[in-house]
NUMIPA-713484 format. One record per atom (N, C-alpha, C): residue number from 1; residue in one letter; atom name; x, y, z. Coordinates in nm, 4 decimals. Example, Ala and Ser with C-alpha at 12.3 -4.5 7.8 and 13.67 -1.06 7.14 Angstrom:
+-----+---+----+----------+----------+----------+
!   k ! r !  a !     east !    north !       up !
+-----+---+----+----------+----------+----------+
!   1 ! a !  N !   1.3190 !  -0.5690 !   0.7800 !
!   1 ! a ! CA !   1.2300 !  -0.4500 !   0.7800 !
!   1 ! a !  C !   1.3200 !  -0.3300 !   0.7800 !
!   2 ! s !  N !   1.2850 !  -0.2250 !   0.7080 !
!   2 ! s ! CA !   1.3670 !  -0.1060 !   0.7140 !
!   2 ! s !  C !   1.2900 !   0.0030 !   0.7870 !
+-----+---+----+----------+----------+----------+
% end
This chain:
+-----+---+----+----------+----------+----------+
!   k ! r !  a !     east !    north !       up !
+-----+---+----+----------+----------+----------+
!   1 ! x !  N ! -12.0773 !  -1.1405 !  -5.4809 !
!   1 ! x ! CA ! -12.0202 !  -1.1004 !  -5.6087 !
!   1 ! x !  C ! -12.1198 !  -1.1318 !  -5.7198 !
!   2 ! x !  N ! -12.1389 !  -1.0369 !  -5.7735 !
!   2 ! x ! CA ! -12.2043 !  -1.0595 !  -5.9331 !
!   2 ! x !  C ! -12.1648 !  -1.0869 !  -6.0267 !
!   3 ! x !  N ! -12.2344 !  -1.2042 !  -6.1101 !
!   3 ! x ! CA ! -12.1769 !  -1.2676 !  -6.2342 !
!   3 ! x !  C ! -12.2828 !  -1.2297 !  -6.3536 !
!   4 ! x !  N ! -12.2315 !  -1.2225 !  -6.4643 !
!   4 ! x ! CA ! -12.2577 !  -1.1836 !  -6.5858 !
!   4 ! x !  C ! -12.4035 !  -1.2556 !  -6.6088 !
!   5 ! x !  N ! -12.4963 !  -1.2389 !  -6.6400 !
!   5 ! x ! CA ! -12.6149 !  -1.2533 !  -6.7317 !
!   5 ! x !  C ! -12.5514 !  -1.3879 !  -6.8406 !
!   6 ! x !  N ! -12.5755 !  -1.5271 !  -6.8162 !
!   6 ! x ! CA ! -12.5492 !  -1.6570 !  -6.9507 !
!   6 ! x !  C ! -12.6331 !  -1.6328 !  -7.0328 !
!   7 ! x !  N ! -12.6007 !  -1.5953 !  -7.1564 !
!   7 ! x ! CA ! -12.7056 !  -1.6271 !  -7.2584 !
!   7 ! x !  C ! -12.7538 !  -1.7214 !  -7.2795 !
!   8 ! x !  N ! -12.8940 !  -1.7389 !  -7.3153 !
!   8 ! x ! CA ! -12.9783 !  -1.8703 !  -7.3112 !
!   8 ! x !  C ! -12.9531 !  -1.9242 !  -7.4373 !
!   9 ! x !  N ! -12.9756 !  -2.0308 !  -7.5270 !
!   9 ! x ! CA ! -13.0199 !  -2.0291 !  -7.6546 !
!   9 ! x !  C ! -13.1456 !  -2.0995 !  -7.6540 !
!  10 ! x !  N ! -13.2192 !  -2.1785 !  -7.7357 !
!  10 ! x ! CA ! -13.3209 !  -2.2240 !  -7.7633 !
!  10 ! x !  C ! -13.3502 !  -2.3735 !  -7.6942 !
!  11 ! x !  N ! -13.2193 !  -2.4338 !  -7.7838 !
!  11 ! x ! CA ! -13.1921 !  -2.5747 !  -7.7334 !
!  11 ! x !  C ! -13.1021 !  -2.5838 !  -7.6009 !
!  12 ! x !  N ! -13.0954 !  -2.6952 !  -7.5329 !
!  12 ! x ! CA ! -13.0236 !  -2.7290 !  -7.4179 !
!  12 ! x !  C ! -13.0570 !  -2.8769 !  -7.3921 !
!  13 ! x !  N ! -13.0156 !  -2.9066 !  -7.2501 !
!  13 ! x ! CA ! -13.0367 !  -3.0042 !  -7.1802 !
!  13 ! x !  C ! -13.1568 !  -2.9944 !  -7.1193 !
!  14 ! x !  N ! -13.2686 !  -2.9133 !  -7.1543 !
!  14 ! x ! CA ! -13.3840 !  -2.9330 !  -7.1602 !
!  14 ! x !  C ! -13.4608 !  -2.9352 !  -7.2021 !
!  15 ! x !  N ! -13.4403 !  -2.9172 !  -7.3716 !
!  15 ! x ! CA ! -13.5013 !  -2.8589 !  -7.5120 !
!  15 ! x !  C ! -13.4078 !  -2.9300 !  -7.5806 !
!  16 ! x !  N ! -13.4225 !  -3.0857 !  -7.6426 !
!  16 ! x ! CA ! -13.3246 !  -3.1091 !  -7.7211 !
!  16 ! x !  C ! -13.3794 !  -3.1185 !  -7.8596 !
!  17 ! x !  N ! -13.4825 !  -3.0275 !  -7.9019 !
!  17 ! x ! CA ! -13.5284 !  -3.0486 !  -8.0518 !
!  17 ! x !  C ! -13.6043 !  -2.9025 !  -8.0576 !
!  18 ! x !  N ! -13.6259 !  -2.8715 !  -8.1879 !
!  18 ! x ! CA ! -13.6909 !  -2.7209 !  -8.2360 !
!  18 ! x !  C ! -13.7541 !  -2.7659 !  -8.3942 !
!  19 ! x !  N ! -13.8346 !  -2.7193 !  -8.4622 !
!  19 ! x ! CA ! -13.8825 !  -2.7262 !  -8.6016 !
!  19 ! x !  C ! -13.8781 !  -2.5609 !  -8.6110 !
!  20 ! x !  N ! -13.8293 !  -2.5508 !  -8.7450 !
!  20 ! x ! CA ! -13.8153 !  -2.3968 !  -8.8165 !
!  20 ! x !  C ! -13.9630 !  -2.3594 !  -8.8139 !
!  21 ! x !  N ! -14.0759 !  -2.4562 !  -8.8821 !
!  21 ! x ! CA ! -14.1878 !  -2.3501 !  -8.8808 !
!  21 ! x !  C ! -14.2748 !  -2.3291 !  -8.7458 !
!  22 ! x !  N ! -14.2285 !  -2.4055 !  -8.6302 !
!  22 ! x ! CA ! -14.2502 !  -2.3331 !  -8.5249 !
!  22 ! x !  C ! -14.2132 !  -2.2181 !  -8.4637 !
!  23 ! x !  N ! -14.0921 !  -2.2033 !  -8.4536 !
!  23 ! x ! CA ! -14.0120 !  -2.0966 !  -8.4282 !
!  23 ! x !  C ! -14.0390 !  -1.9769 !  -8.5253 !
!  24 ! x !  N ! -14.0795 !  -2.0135 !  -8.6654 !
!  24 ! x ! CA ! -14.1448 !  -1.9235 !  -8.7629 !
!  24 ! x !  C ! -14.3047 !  -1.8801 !  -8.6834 !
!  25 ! x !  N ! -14.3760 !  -1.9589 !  -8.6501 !
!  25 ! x ! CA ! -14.4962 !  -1.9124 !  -8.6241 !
!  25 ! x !  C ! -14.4802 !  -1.8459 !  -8.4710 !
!  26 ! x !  N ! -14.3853 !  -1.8187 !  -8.3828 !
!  26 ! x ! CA ! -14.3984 !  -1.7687 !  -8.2757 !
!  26 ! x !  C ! -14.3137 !  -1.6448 !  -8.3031 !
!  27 ! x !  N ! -14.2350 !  -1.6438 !  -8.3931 !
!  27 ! x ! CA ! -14.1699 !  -1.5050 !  -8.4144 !
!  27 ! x !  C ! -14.2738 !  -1.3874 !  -8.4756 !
!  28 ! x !  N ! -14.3407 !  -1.4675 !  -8.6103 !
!  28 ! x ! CA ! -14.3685 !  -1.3583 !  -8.6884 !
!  28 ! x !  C ! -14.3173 !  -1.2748 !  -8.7833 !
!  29 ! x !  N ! -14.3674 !  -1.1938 !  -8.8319 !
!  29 ! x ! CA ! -14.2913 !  -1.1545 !  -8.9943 !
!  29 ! x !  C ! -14.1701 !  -1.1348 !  -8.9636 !
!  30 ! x !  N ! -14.1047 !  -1.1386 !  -9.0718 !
!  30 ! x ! CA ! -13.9702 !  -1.0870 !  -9.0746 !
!  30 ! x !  C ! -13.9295 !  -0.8866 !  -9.0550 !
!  31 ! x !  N ! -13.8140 !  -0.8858 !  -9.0085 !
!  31 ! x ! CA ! -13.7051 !  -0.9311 !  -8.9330 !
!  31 ! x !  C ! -13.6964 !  -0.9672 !  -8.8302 !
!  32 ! x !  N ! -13.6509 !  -1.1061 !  -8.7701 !
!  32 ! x ! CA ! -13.6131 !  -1.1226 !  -8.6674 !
!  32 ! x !  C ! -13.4695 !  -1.2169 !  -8.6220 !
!  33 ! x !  N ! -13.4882 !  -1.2419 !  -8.5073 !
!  33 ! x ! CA ! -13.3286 !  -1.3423 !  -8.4781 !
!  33 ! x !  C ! -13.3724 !  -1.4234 !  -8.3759 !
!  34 ! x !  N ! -13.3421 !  -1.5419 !  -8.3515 !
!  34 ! x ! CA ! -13.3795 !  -1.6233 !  -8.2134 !
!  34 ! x !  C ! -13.2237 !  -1.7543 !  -8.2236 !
!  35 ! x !  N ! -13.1478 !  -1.7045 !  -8.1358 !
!  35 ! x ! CA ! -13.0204 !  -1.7618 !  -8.0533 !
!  35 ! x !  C ! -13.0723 !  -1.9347 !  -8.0729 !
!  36 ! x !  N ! -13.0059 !  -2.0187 !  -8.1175 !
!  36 ! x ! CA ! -13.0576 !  -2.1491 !  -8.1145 !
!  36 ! x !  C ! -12.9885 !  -2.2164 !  -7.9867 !
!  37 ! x !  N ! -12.8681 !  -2.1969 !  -8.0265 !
!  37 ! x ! CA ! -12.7866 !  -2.2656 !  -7.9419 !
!  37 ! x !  C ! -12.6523 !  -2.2474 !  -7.8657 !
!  38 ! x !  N ! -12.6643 !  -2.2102 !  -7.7665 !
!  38 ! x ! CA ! -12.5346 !  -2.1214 !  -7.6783 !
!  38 ! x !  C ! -12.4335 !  -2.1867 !  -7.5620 !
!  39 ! x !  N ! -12.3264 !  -2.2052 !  -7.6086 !
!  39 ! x ! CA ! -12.2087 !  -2.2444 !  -7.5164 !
!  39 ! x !  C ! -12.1223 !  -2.2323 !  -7.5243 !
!  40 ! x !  N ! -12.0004 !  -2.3139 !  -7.4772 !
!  40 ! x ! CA ! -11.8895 !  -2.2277 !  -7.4496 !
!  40 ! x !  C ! -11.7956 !  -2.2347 !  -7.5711 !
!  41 ! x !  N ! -11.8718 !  -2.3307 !  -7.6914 !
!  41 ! x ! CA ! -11.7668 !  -2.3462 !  -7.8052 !
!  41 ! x !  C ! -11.8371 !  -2.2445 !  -7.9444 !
!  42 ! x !  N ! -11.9601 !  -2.2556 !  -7.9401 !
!  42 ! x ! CA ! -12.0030 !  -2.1647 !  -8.0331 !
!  42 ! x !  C ! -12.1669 !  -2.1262 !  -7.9774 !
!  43 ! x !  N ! -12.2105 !  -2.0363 !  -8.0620 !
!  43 ! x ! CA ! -12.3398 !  -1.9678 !  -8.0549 !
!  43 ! x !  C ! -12.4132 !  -2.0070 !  -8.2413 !
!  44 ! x !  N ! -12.4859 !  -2.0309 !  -8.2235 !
!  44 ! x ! CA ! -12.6225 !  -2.0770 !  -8.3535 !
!  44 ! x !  C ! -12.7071 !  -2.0194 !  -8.3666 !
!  45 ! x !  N ! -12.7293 !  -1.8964 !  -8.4413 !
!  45 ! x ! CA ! -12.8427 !  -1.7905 !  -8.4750 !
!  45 ! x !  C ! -12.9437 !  -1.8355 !  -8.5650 !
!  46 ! x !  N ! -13.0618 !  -1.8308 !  -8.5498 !
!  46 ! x ! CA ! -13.1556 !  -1.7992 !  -8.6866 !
!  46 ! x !  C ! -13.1690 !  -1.7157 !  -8.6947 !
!  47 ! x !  N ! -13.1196 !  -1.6548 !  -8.7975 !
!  47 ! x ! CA ! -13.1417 !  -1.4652 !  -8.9070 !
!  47 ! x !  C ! -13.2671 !  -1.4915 !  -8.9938 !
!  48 ! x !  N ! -13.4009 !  -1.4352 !  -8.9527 !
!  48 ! x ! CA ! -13.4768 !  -1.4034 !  -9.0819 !
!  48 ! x !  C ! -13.4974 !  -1.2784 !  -9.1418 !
!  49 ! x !  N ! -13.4615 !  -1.2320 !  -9.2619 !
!  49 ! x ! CA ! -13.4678 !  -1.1017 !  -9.3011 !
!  49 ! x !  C ! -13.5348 !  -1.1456 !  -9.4239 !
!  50 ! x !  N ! -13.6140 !  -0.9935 !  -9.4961 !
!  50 ! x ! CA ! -13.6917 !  -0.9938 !  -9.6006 !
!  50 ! x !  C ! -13.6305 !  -0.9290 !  -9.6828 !
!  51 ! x !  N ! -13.6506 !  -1.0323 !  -9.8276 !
!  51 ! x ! CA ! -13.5353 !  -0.9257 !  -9.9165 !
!  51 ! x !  C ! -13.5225 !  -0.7735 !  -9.9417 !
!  52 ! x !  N ! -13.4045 !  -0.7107 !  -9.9254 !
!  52 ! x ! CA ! -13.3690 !  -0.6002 !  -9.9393 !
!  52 ! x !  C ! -13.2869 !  -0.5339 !  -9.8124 !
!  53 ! x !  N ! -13.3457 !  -0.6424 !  -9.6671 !
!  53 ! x ! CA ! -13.3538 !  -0.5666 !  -9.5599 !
!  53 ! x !  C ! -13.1909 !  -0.5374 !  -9.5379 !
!  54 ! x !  N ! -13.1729 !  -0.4208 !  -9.4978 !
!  54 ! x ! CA ! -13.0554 !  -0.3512 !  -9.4879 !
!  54 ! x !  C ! -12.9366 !  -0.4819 !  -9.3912 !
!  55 ! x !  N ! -12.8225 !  -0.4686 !  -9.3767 !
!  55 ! x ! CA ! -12.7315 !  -0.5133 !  -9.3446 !
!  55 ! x !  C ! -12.5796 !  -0.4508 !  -9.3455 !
!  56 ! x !  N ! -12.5018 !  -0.4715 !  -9.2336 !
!  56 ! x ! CA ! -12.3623 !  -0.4214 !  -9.2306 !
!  56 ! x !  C ! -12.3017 !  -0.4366 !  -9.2640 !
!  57 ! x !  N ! -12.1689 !  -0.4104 !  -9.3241 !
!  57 ! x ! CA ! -12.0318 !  -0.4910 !  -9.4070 !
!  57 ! x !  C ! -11.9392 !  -0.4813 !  -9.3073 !
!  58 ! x !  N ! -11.9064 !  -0.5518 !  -9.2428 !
!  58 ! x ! CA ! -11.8479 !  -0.6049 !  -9.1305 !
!  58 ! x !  C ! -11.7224 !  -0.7251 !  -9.1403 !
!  59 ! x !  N ! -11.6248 !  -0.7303 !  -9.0146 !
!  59 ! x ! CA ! -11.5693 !  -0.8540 !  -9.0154 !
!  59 ! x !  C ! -11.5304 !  -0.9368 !  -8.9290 !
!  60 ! x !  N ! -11.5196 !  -1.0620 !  -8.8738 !
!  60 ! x ! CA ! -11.4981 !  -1.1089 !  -8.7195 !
!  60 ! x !  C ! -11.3406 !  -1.1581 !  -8.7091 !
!  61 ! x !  N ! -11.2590 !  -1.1529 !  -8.5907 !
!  61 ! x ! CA ! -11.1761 !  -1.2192 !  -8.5920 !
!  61 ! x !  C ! -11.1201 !  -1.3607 !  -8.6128 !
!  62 ! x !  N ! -11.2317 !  -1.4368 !  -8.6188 !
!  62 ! x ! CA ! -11.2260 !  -1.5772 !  -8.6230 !
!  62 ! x !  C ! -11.3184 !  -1.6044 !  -8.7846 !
!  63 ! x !  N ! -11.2919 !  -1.7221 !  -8.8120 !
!  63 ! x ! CA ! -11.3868 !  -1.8009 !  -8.9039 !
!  63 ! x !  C ! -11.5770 !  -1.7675 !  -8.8614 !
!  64 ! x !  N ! -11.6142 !  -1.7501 !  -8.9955 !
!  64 ! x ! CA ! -11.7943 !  -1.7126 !  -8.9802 !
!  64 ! x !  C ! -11.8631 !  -1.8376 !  -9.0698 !
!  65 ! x !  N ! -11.9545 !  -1.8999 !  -9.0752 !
!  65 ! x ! CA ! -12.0231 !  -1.9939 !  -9.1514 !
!  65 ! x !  C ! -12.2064 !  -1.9685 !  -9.0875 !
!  66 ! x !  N ! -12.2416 !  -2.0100 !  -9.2904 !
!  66 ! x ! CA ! -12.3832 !  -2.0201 !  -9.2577 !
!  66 ! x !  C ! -12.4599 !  -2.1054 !  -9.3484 !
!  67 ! x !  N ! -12.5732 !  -2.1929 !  -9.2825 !
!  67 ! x ! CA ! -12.6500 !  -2.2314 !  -9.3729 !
!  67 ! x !  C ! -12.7617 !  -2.1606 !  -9.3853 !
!  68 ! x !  N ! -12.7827 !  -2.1969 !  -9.4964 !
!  68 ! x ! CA ! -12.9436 !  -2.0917 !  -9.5826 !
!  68 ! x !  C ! -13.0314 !  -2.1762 !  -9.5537 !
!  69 ! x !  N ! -13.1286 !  -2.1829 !  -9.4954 !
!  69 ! x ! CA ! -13.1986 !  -2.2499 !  -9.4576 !
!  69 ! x !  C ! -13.3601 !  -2.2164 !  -9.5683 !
!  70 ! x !  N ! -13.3465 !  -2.1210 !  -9.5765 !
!  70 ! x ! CA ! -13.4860 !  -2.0224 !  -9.6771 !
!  70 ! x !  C ! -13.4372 !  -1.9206 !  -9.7799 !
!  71 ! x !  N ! -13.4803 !  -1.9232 !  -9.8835 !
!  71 ! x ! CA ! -13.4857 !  -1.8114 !  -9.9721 !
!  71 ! x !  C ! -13.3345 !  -1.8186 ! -10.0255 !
!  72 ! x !  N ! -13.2934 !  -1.6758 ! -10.0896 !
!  72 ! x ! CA ! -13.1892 !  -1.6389 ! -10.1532 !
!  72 ! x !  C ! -13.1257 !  -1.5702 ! -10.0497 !
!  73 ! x !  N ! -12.9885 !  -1.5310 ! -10.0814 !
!  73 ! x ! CA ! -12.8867 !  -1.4349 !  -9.9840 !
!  73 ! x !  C ! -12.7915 !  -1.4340 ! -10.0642 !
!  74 ! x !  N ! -12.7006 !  -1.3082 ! -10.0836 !
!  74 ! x ! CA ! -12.6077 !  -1.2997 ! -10.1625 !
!  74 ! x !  C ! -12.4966 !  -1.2441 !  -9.9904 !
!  75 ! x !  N ! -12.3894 !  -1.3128 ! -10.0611 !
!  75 ! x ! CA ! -12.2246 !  -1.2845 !  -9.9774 !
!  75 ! x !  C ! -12.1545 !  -1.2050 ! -10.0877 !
!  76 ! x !  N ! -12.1008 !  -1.0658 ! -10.0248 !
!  76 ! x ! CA ! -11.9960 !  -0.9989 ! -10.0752 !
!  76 ! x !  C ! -11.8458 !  -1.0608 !  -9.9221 !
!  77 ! x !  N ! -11.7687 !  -1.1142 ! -10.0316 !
!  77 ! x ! CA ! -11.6571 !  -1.1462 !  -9.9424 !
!  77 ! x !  C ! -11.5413 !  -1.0735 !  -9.9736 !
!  78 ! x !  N ! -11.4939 !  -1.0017 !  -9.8781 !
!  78 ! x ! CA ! -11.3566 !  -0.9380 !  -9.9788 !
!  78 ! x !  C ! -11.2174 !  -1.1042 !  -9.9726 !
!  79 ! x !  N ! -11.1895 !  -1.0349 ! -10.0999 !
!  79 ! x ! CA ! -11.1029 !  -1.1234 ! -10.1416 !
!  79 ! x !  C ! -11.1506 !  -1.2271 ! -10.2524 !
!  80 ! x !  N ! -11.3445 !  -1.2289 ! -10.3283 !
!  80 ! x ! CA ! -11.3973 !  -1.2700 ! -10.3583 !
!  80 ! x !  C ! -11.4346 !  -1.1992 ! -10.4604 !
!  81 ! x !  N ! -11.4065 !  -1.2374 ! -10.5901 !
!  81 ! x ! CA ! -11.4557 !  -1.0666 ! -10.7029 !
!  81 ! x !  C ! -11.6049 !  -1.0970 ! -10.7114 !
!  82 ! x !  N ! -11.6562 !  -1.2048 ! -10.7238 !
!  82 ! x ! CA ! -11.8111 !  -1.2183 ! -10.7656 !
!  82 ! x !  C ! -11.8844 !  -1.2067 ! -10.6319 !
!  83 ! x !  N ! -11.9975 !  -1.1905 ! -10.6268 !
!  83 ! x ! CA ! -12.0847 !  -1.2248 ! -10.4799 !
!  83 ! x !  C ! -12.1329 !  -1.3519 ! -10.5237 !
!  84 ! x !  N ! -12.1034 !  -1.4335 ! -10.3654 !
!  84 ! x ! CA ! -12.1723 !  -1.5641 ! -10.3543 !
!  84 ! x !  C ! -12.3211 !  -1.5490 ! -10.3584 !
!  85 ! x !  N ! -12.3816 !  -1.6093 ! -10.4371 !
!  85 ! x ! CA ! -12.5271 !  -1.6593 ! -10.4504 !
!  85 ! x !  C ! -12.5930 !  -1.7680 ! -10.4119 !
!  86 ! x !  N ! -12.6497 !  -1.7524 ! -10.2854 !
!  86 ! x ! CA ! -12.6759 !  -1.8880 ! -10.2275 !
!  86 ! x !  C ! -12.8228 !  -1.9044 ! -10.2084 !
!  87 ! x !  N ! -12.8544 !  -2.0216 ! -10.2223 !
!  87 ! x ! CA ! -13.0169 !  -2.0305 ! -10.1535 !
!  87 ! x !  C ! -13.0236 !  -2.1397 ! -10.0493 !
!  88 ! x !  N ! -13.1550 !  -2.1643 ! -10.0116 !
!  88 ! x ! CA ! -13.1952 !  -2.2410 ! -10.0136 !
!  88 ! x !  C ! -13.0820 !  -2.4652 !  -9.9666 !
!  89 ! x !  N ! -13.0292 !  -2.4723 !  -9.8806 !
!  89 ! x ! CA ! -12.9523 !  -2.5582 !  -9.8672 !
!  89 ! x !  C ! -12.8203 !  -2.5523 !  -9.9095 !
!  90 ! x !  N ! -12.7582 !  -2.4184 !  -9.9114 !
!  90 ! x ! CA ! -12.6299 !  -2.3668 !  -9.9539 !
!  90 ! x !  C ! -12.5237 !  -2.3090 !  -9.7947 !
!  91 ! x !  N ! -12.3924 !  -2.3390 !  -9.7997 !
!  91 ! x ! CA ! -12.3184 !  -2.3173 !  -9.7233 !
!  91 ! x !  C ! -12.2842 !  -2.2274 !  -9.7303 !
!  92 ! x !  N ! -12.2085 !  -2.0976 !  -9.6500 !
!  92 ! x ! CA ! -12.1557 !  -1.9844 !  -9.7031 !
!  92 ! x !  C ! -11.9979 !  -1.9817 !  -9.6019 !
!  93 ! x !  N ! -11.9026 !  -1.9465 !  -9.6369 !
!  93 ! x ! CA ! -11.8208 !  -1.9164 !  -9.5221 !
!  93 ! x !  C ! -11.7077 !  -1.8254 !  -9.5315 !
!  94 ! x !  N ! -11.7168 !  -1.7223 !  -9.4356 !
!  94 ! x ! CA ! -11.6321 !  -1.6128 !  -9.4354 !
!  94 ! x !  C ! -11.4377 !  -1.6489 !  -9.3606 !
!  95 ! x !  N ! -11.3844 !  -1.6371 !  -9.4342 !
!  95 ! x ! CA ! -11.2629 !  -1.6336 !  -9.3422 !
!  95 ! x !  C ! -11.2052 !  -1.5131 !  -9.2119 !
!  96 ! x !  N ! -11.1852 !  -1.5577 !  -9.1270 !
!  96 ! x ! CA ! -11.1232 !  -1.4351 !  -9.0556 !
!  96 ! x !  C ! -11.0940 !  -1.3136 !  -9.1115 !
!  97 ! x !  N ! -11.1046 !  -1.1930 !  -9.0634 !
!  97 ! x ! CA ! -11.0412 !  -1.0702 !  -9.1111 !
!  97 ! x !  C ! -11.0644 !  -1.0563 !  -9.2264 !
!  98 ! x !  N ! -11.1997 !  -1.1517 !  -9.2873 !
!  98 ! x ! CA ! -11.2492 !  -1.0582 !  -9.4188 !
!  98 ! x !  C ! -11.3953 !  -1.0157 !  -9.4304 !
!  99 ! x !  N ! -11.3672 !  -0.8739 !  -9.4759 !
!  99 ! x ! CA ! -11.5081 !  -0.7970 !  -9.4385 !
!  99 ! x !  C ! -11.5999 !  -0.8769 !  -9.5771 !
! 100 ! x !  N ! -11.6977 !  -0.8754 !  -9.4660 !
! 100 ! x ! CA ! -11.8556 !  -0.9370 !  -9.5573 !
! 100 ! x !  C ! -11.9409 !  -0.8534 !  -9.5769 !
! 101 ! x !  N ! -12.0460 !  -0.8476 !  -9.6650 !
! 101 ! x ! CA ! -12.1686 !  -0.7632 !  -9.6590 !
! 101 ! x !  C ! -12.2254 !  -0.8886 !  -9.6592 !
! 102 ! x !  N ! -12.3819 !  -0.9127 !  -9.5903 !
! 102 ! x ! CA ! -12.4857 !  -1.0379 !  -9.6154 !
! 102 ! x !  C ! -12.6396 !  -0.9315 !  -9.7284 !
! 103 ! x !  N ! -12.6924 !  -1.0066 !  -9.8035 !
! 103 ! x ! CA ! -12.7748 !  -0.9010 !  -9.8957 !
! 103 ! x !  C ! -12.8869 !  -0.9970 !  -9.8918 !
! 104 ! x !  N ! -13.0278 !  -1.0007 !  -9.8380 !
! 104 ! x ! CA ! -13.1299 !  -1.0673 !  -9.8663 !
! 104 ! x !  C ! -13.1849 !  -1.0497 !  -9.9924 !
! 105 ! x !  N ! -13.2067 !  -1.1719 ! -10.0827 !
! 105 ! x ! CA ! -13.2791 !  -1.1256 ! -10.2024 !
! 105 ! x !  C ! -13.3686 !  -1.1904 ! -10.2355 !
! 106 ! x !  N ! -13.4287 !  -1.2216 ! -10.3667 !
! 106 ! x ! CA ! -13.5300 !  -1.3005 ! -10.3806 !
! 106 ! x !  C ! -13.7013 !  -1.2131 ! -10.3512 !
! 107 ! x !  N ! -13.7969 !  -1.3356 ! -10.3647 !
! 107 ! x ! CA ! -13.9077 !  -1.2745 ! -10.3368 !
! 107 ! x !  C ! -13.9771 !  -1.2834 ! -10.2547 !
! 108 ! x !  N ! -13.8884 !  -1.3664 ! -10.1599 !
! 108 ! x ! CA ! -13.9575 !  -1.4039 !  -9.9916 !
! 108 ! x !  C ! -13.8735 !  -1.4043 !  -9.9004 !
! 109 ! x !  N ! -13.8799 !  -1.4212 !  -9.7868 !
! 109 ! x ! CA ! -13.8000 !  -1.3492 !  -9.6289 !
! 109 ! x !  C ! -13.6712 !  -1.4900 !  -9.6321 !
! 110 ! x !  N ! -13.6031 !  -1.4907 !  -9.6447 !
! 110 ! x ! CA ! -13.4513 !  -1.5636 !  -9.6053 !
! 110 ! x !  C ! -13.4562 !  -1.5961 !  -9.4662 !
! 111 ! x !  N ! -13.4097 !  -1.7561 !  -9.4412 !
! 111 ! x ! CA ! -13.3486 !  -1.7783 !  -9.3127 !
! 111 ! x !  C ! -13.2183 !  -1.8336 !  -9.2940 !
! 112 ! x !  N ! -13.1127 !  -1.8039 !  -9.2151 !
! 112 ! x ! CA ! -13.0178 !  -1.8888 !  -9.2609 !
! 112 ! x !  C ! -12.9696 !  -1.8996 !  -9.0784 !
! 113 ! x !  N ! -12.9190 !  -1.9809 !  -9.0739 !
! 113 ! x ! CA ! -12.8039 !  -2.0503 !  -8.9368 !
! 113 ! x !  C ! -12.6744 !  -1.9842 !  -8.9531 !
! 114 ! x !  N ! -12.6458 !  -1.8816 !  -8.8641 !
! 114 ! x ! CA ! -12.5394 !  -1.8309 !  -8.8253 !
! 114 ! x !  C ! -12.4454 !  -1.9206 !  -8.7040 !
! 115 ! x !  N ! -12.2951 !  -1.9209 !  -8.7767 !
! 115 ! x ! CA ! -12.2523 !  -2.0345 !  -8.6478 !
! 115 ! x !  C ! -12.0895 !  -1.9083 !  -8.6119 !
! 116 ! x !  N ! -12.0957 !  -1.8932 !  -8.5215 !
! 116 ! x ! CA ! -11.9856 !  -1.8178 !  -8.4479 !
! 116 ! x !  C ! -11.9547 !  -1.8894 !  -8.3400 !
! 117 ! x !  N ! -11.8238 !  -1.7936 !  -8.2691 !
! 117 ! x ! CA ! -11.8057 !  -1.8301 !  -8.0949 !
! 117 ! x !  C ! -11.8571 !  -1.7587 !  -8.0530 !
! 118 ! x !  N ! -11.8615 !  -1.7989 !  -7.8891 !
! 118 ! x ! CA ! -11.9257 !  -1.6806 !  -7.7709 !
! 118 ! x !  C ! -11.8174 !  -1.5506 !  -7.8606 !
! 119 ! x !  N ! -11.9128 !  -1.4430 !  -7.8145 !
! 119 ! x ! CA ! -11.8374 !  -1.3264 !  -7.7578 !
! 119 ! x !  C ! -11.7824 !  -1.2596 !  -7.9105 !
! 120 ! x !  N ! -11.8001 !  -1.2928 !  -7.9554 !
! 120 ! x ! CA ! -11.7418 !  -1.2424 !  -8.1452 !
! 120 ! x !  C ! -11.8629 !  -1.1402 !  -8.1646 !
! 121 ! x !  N ! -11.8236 !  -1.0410 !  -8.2372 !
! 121 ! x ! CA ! -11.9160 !  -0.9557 !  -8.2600 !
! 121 ! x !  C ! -11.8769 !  -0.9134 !  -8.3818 !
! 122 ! x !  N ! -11.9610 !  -0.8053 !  -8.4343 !
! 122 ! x ! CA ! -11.9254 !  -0.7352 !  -8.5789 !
! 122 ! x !  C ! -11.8638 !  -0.5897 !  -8.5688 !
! 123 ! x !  N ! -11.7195 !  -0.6229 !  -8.6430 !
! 123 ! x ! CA ! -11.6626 !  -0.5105 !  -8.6478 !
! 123 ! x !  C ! -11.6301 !  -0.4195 !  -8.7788 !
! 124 ! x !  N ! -11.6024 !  -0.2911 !  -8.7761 !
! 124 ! x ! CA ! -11.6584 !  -0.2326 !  -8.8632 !
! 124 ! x !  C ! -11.5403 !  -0.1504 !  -8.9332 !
+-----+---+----+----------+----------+----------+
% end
């Protein structure tokens, strides 16, 4: 019987540490994504995008949170009249069942920590 493909993430029980500007110098310019950390309670993305770079307005069934790790990013939240303006060591967090847009801005490439569960995706 065949079982599903586990997603890897970065860190594990054999990798218990990472530095951003490493993972910066093996990616390369922006856009990219590299999975930090994957199990059975949540998944940990690094998103780097360069301001402007396009994005979906989307929404997940569960709770979404992120830290900004680089640059600027603006949150359109519905239910939110202003867009959140975050940089740089700022939290962001979406509630269930409300559609987001994410907007890179500023004058250099954004990184931020995406924290979800397995298996959540973006719906439209």
């Amino acid at each position: 019987m065949a079982t599903a493909p586990t997603l890897k993430g970065l860190l594990g029980p054999e990798t218990l540490h990472a530095r951003i500007d490493e993972i910066k110098r093996r990616k390369g310019q922006a856009p990219w994504s590299e999975k930090i950390v994957v199990n059975d309670q949540i998944v940990g993305t690094i998103i780097c995008q360069p301001p402007g770079h396009p994005t979906d307005r989307h929404y997940h069934l569960v709770d979404e949170w992120w830290f900004v790790v680089e640059g600027e990013i603006e949150w359109e939240i519905d239910g939110h009249a202003e867009p959140i303006k975050a940089r740089a060591g700022d939290f962001v967090y979406a509630p269930a069942n409300h559609f987001h847009h994410i907007r890179p801005t500023g004058s250099t490439p954004s990184i931020r920590l995406a924290i979800t569960p397995p298996g959540e995706f973006h719906r439209h």
